[in-house]
C-alpha atoms as one frame of an Amber mdcrd trajectory, in Angstrom:
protein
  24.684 -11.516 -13.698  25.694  -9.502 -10.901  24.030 -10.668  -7.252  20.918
  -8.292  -5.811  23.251  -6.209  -3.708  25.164  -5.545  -6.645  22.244  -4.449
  -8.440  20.955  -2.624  -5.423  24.597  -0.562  -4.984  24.451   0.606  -8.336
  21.329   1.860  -8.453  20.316   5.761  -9.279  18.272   6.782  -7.208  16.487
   9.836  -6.668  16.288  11.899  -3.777  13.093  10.908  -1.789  11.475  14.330
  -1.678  11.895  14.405  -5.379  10.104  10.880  -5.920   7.394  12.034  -3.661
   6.568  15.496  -5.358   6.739  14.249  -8.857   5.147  10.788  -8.375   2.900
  11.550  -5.940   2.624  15.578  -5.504   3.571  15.701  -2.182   5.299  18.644
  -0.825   8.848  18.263   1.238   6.689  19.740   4.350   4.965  16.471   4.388
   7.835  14.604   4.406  10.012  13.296   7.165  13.058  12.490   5.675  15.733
   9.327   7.304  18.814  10.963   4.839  18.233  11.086   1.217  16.182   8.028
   0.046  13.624   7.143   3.013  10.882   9.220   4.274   8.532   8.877   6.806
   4.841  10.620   5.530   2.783  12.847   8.642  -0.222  11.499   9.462  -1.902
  15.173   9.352  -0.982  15.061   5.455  -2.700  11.379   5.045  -5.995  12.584
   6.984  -5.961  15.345   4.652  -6.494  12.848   1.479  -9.553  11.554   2.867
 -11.740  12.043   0.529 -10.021  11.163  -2.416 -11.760   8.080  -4.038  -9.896
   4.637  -3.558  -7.483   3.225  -6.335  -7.767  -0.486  -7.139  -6.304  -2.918
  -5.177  -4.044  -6.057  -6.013  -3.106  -8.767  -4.012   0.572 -10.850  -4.880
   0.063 -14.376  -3.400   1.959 -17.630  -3.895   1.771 -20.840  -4.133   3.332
 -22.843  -1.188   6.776 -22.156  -0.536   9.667 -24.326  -1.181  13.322 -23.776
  -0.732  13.609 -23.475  -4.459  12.092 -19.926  -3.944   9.124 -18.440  -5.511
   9.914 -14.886  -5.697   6.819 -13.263  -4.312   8.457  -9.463  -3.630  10.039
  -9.610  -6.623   6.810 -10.396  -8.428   5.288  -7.749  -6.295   7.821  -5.134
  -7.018   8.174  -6.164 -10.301   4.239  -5.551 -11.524   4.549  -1.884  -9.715
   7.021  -1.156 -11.929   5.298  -2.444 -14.994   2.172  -0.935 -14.129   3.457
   2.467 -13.904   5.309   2.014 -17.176   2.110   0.864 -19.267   0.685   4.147
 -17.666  -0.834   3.270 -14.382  -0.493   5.730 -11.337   0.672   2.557  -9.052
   1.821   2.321  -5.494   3.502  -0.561  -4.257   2.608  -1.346  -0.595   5.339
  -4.038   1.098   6.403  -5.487   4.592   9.166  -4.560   6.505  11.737  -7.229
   6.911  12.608  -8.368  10.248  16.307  -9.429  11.099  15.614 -13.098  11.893
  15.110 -14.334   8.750  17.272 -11.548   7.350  20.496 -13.317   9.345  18.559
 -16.984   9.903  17.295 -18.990   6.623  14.565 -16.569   4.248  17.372 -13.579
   3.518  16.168 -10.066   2.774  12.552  -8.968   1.823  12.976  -5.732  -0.571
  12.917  -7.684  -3.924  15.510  -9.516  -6.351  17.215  -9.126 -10.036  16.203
  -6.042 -11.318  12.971  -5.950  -9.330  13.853  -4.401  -6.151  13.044  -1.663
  -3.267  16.362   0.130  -2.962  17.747   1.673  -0.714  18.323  -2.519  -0.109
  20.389  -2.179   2.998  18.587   0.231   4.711  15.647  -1.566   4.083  16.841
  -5.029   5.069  18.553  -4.303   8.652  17.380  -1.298  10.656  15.292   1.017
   8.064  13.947   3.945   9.873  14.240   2.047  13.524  10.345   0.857  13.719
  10.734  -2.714  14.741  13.422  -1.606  18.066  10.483   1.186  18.599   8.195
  -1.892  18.207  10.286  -4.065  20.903  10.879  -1.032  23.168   7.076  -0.801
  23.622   6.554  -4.473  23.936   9.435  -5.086  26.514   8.678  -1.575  28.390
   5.105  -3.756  29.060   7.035  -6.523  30.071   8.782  -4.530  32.825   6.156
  -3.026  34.244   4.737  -6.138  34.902   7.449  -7.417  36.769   8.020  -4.180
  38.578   3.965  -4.258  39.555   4.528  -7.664  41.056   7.799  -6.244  42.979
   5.961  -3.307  44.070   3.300  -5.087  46.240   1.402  -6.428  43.878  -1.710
  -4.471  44.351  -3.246  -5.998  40.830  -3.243  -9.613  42.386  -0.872 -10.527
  39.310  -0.739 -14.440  38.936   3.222 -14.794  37.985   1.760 -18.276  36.980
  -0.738 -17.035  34.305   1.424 -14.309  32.685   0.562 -14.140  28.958   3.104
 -11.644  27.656   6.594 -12.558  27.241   9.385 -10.399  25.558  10.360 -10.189
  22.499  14.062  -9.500  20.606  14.214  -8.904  16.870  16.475 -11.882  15.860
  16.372 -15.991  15.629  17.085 -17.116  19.245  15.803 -20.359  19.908  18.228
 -20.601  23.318  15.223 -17.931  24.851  12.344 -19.409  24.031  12.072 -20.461
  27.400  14.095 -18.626  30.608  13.757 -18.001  34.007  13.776 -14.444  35.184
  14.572 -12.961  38.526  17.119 -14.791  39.654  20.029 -13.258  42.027  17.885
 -12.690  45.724  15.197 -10.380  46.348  16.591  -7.011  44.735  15.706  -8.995
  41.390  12.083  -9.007  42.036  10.035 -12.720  41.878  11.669 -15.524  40.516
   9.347 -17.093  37.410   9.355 -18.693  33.729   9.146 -16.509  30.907  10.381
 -16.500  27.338  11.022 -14.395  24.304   8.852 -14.178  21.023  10.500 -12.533
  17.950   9.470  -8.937  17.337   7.560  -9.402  14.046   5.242 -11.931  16.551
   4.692  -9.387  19.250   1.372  -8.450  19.484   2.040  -4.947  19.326   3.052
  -5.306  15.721  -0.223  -6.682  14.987  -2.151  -3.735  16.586   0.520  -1.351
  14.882  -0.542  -2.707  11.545  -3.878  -3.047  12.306  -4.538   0.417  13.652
  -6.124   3.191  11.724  -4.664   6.096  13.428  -2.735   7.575  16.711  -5.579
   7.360  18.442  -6.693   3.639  17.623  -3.417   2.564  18.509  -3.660   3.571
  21.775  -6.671   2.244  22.705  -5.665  -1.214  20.978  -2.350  -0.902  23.639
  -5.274  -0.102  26.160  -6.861  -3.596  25.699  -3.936  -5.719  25.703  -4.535
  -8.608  28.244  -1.225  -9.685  30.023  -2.390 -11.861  32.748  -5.621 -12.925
  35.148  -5.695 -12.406  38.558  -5.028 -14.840  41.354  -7.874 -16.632  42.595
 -10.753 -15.685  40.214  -8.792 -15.579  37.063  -9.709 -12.197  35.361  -7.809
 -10.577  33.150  -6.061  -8.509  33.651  -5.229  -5.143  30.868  -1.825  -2.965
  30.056  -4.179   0.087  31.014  -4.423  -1.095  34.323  -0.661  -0.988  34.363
  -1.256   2.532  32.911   1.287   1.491  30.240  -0.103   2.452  27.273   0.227
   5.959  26.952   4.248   5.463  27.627   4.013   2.518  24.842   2.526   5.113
  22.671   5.089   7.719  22.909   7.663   5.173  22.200   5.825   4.517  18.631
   4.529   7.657  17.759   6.630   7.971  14.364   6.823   3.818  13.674   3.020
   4.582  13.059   3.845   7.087  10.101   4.314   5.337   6.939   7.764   4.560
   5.054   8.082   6.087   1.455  10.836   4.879  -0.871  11.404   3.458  -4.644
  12.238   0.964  -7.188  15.298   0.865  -9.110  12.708   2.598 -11.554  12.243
   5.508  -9.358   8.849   4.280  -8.463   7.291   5.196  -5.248   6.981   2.490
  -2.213   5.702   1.743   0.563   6.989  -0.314   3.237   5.399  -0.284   6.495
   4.926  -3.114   9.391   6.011  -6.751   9.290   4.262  -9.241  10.989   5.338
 -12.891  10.538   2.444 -14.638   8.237   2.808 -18.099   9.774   2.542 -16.937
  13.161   1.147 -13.547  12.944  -1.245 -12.151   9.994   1.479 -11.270   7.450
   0.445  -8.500   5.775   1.652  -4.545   5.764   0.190  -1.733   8.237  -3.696
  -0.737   7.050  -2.861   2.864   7.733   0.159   2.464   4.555  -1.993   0.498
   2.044  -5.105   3.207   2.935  -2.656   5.773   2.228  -1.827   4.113  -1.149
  -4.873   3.909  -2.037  -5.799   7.238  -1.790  -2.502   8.255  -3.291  -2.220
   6.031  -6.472  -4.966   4.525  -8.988  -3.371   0.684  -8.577  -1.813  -0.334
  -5.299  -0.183  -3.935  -5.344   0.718  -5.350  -1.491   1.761  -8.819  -0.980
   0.764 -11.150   2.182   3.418 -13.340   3.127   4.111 -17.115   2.663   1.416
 -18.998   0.742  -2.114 -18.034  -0.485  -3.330 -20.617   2.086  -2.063 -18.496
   5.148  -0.998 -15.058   4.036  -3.661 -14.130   1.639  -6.573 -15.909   4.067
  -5.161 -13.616   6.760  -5.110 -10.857   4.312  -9.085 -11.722   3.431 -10.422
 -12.836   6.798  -8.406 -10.377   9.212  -6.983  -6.994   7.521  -9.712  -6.687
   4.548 -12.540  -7.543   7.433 -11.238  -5.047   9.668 -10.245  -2.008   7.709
 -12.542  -2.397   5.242 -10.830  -3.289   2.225 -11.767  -4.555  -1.059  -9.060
  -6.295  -2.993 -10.079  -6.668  -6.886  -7.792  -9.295  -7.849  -4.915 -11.746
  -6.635  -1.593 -12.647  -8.647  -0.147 -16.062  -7.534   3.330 -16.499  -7.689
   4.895 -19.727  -8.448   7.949 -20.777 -10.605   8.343 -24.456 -12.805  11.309
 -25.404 -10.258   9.032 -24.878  -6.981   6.351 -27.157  -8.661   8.704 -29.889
  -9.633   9.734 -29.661  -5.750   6.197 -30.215  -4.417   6.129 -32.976  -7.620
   8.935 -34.831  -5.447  12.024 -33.913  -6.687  15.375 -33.071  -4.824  15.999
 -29.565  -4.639  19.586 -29.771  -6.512  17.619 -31.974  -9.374  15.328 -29.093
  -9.892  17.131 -27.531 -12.914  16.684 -30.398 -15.139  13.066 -30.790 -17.166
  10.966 -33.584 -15.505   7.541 -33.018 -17.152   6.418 -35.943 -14.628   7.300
 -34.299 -11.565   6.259 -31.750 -12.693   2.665 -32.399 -13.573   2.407 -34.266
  -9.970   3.301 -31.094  -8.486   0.418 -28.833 -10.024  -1.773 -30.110  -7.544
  -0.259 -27.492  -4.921  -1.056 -24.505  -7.592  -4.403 -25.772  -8.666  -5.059
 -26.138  -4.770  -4.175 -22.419  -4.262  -6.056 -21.210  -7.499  -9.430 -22.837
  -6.294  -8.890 -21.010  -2.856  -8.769 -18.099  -4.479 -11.912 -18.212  -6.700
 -13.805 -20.653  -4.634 -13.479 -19.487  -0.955 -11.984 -15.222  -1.526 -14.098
 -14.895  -4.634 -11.204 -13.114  -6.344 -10.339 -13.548 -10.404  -6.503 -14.833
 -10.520  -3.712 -14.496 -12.692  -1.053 -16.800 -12.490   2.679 -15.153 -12.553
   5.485 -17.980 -13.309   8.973 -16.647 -12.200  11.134 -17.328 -15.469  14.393
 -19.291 -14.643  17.133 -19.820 -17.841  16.673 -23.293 -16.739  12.883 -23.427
 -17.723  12.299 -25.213 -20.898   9.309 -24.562 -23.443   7.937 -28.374 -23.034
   7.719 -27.634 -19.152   6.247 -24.036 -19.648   3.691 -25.111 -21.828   2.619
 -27.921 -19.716   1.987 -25.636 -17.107   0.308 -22.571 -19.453  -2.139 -25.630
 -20.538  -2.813 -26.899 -17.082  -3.747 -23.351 -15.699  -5.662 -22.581 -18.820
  -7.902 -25.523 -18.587  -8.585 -24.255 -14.835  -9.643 -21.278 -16.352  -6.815
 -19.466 -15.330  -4.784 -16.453 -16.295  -1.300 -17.061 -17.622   1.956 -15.195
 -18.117   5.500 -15.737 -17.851   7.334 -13.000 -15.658  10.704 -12.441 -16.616
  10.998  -8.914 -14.341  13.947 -10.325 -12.314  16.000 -10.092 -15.027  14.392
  -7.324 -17.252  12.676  -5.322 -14.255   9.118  -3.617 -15.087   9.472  -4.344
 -18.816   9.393  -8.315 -17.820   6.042  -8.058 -16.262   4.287  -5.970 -18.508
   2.302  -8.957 -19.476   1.411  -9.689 -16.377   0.094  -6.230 -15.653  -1.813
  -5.941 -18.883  -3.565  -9.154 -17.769  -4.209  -8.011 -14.111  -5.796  -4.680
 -15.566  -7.788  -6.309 -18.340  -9.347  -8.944 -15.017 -10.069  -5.914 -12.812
 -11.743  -4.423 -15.799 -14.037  -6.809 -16.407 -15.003  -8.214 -12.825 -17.416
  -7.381 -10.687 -16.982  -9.420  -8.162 -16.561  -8.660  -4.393 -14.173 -10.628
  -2.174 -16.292 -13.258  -0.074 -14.594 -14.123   3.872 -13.869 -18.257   4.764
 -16.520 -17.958   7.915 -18.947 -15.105   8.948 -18.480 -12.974  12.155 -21.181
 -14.553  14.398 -19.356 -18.245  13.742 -17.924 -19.607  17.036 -14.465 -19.447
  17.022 -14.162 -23.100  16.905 -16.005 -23.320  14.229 -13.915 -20.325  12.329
 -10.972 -22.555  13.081 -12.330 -25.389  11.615 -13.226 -23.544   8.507 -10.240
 -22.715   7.666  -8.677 -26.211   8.240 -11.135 -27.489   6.414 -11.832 -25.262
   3.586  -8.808 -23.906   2.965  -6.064 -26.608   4.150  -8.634 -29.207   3.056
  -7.989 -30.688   6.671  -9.960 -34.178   7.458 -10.166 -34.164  11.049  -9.453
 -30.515  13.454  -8.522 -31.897  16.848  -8.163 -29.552  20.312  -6.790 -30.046
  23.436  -8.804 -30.694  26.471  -7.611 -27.177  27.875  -8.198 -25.426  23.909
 -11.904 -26.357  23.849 -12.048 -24.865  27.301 -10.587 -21.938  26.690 -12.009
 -21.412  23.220 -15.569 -22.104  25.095 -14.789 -19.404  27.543 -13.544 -16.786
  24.825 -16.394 -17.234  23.171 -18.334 -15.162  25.526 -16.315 -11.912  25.063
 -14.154 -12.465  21.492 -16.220 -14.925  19.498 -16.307 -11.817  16.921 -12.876
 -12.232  16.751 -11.182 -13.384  13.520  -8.698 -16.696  14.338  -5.141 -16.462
  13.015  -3.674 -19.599  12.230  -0.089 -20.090  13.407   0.825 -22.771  10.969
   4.122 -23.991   9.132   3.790 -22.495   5.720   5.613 -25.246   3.628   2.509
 -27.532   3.837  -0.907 -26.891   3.587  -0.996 -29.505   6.538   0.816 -28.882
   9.828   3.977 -30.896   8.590   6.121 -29.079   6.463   8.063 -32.304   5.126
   4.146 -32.597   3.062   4.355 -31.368  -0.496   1.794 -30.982  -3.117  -1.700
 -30.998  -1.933  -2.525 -32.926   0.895  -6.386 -34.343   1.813  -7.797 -35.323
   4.561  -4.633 -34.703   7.428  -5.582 -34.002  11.267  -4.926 -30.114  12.083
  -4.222 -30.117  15.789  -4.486 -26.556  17.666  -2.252 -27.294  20.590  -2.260
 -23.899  22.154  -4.573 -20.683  21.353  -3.409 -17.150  22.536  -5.746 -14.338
  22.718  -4.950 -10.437  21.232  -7.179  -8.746  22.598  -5.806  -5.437  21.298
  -4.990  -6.541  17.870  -8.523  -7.950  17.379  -8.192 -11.717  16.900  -7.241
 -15.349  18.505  -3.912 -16.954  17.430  -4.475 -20.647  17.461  -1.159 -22.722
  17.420  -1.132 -25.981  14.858   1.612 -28.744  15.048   5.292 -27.596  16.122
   4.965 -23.927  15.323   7.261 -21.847  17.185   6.795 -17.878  17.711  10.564
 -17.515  18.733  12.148 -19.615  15.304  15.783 -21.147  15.610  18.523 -20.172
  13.241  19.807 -22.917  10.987  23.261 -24.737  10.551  24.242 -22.395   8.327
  22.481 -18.851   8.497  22.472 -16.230   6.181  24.469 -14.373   8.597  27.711
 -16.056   7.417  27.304 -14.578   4.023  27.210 -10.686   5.116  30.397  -8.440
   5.606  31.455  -4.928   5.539  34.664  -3.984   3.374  37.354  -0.897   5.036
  35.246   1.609   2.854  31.609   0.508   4.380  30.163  -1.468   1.529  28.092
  -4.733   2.888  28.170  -7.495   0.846  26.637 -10.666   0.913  22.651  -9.143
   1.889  20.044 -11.033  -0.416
């Protein structure tokens, strides 16, 4: 089997303006082409599709991760493909990967097998240049903050209450805390800072969040980067007069990517926020656009259904207004034995035991689902060659008596003809529910409460403790952002705040240790257990694998 850069390489694709007119029937004046197979689509040509009725939307979810891999792009990329060929106008609607993961531990994000968003490379390092036009904006804040405090000061900046750091688009844990200013006066004020990875800025949050040019700019408006010295109050990146300038500098990362499948299929991919320490889920103004543009759109939210698709739910569908009609979970037989106990290189043999002990995490995910989104679910299992029937129908009868959907997905391997009987089952669901998605808290809940809800609901938390300073500050918030949605910043191998927990834990302590407030993106971040916004790379990152050959070819992307 050749490897996913293989398949990616020897793809045919077709010329981007020509996937847009005859998938979509958009015109090349539309289109803002980056070469031959990326596109950037105007804004004046999405505004123009306004009233065009809404397709149906899916959501790909997964259980919780493991290092055996679930294969939640694939899946996602995969049931596009199959939709369209069983004869359903379908847009698929993806992140964009950031280069941390990319180089660190996680690999690329456009797919696997024969399930994949090509052009791969492109895709997987620096695309059509949104995330450095995302860091330029974030960082140009950052300097004017400094330069305000060299400058006299006339804001009454506190150096010691600073809230916005900088960001870089890469695993650095050696700047997640500095000093700058250093060197004399000529430097400006010597104080600590530190460095967030891009796909954590806030500014990626508001970019996916906002519904137009316009939005965004008054989201930049309301950032809060500090309180003043003395009385505390915040203090706003208008008052800096910086958002207009961090406008400009994003004024086509707002317009939405277009691309395909190895099918020819048309894609989406558009925004990347981190889901374990940012909401995790594509721009609203690309998956409003698909909607509009296609009769099925299928978007993933990153990491597990217990933070991606909550964040999905409970901060993009409450914002924009969105109305998800029915959620494929991901999981695969291997990634189950792993939360059932077993080592990961002991994971290709059949152990029906493990196995069965490690349903819990799936049956966990599938009662979130219908119990706390109100959303039907079918459950897609990733089909290894090392799978055996007694283990597949273990799990078919386990999910069945939940009152589950199930299929095995074999798209990896076979592309959209693998997961035709997953998209037969996802139509047939939306078909015959009614139901409407239900949030985890209401609006008017404190935020304390919202926090809690979500521990306890969803991670099935005993006990939600706070730091002396986090119940003050929450207390405070509440005043002005107790509408706010929370965003957990979690790990997202546990549905507890240690990620060495597998399987379904009951009854842990959730501690938020730190809450951060984003004021333009619309929501409070509150920080659980060791989560870090800035991750490290690992002993051996990904990075080691990738090359270029004398002729230009990269290997070793995945």
């Amino acid at each position: 089997m050749s490897s996913d850069i293989e398949i990616a390489q020897a793809a045919k694709m077709k010329r981007i303006t020509q996937v847009a007119q005859d998938a979509l029937g958009i015109g090349e004046e539309h289109l803002e082409p980056y070469g031959h197979y990326k596109a950037k689509i105007s804004l004046e040509y999405l505004n123009s599709l306004k009233d065009r009725p809404d397709g149906k939307l899916i959501l790909v979810t997964a259980i919780s991760p493991t290092p055996a891999g679930e294969g939640k792009t694939t899946t996602t990329v995969g049931l596009g493909d199959a939709l369209n060929r069983i004869g359903k106008k379908t847009m698929i609607c993806l992140r964009e990967p950031s280069l941390g993961p990319v180089f660190g531990v996680k690999g690329g994000a456009a797919g696997g097998g024969y399930a994949q968003i090509v052009p791969m490379e492109d895709i997987n390092l620096h695309f059509t240049g949104d995330f450095h036009a995302i860091g330029a904006a974030h960082n140009l804040l950052s300097a004017l903050i400094d330069n305000h405090i060299n400058h006299g000061n006339a804001l009454r900046i506190d150096p010691r209450l600073i809230q916005w750091k900088r960001v870089v688009d890469m695993n650095d844990r050696a700047l997640r805390k500095i000093v700058v200013g250093l060197g004399g006066t000529a430097n400006g004020f010597v104080r600590e800072d530190g460095y967030d990875i891009v796909v954590a800025s806030e500014v990626m949050a508001i970019l996916c969040l906002s519904s137009s040019l316009a939005d965004l700019k008054e989201r930049l408006s309301r950032i809060v980067i500090g309180y003043t010295q003395g009385d505390r109050l915040p203090i706003y990146a208008r008052d800096l007069k910086a958002h207009g300038a961090m406008a400009v500098l994003l004024k086509d990362a707002i317009k939405p990517n277009l691309v395909q499948t190895l099918e020819n299929n048309p894609a989406i991919i558009h925004g990347g926020p981190f889901a374990n320490i940012a909401h995790g889920c594509n721009s609203v103004i690309a998956t409003k656009a698909g909607l509009k543009m296609a009769d099925y759109v299928v978007t993933e939210a990153g990491f597990g259904a217990d933070l991606g698709a909550e964040k999905f739910i409970d901060i993009k569908c409450r914002m924009a207004g969105l109305n998800p009609s029915a959620v494929v979970l991901v999981a695969t037989i291997r990634a189950l034995k792993f939360h059932g106990g077993v080592k990961k290189e002991d994971l290709n043999k059949e152990d029906l035991v493990a196995l069965e002990k490690g349903m819990v995490n799936i049956e966990r995910h599938m009662e979130n689902i219908r119990d706390h989104y109100g959303l039907p679910c079918v459950v897609s299992v990733n089909h290894f060659t090392f799978d055996t029937q007694a283990e597949i129908d273990l799990l078919q009868k386990k999910i069945e008596s939940l009152g589950g959907t199930f299929v095995v997905a074999r798209h990896w391997a076979e592309g959209g003809k693998g997961a035709e009987g997953v998209a037969r089952a996802v139509v047939s669901l939306i078909e015959k529910s009614t139901k409407k998605h239900t949030f985890v808290y209401p609006d008017n809940a404190t935020l304390e409460e919202k926090i809690i809800a979500v521990a306890t609901k969803i991670y099935r938390a005993g006990q939600v403790t706070f730091t002396d300073s986090v119940k003050k500050q929450l207390a405070e918030w509440n005043k002005d952002y107790g509408h706010f949605p929370v965003c957990m910043a979690k790990t997202q191998m546990s549905f507890s705040a240690d990620p060495s927990v597998r399987g379904a834990p009951t009854g842990h302590t959730l501690n938020v240790r730190e809450v951060r407030l984003a004021n333009g993106a619309g929501f409070v971040v509150a920080v659980c257990g060791d989560m870090m916004t800035m991750p490290g790379l690992p002993k051996v990152p990904s990075s080691e694998k990738v090359d270029i050959d004398a002729n230009g070819n990269i290997v070793g992307l995945f």
